[in-house]
N, C-alpha and C positions, 0 to 999 in steps of 0.2 A: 871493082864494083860487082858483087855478087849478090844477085838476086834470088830470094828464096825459090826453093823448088813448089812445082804446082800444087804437087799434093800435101806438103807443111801447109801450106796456103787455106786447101779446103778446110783445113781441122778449126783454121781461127771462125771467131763469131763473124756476123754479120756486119756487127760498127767496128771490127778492129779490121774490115776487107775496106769498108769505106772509108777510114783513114787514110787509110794506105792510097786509098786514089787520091785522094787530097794529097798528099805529099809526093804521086809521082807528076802527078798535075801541073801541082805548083814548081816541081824540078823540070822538069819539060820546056814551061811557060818562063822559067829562068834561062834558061840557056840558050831558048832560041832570040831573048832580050841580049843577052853577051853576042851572042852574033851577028845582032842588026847592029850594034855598037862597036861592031867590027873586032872585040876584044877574042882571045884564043876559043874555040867551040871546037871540039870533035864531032863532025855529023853523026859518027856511029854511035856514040852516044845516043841521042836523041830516037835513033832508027828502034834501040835496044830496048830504051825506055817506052817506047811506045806498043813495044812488042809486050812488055810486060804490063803496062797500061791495060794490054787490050785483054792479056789474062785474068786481070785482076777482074775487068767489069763483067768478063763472061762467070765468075765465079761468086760477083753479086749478084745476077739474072739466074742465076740455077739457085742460090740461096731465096731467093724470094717467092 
């Protein structure tokens, strides 16, 4: 799972950063459903995704 680098990141628009949270959202919001259902979850997953989550939103707040 390799996530883009920050600054590829900055070049896209505005609606293609807010996409992208929507899809890491909704992968977030899946996985931590696989782990209340007890089925296979990597935490570090979740920790990674969230890490990048949080890059994304800082890079919609400076676009705005």
């Amino acid at each position: 799972m390799a996530f883009q680098k920050i600054n590829v990141l900055s070049k896209l628009s505005l609606e293609e950063i807010q996409r992208e949270v929507i899809k890491q959202e909704k992968e977030i919001f899946e996985i931590k459903f696989e782990q209340r259902i007890k089925q296979t979850a990597k935490p570090h997953i979740i920790k990674k995704k969230k890490h990048y989550l949080a890059q994304l939103l800082t890079l919609v707040k400076q676009k705005q």
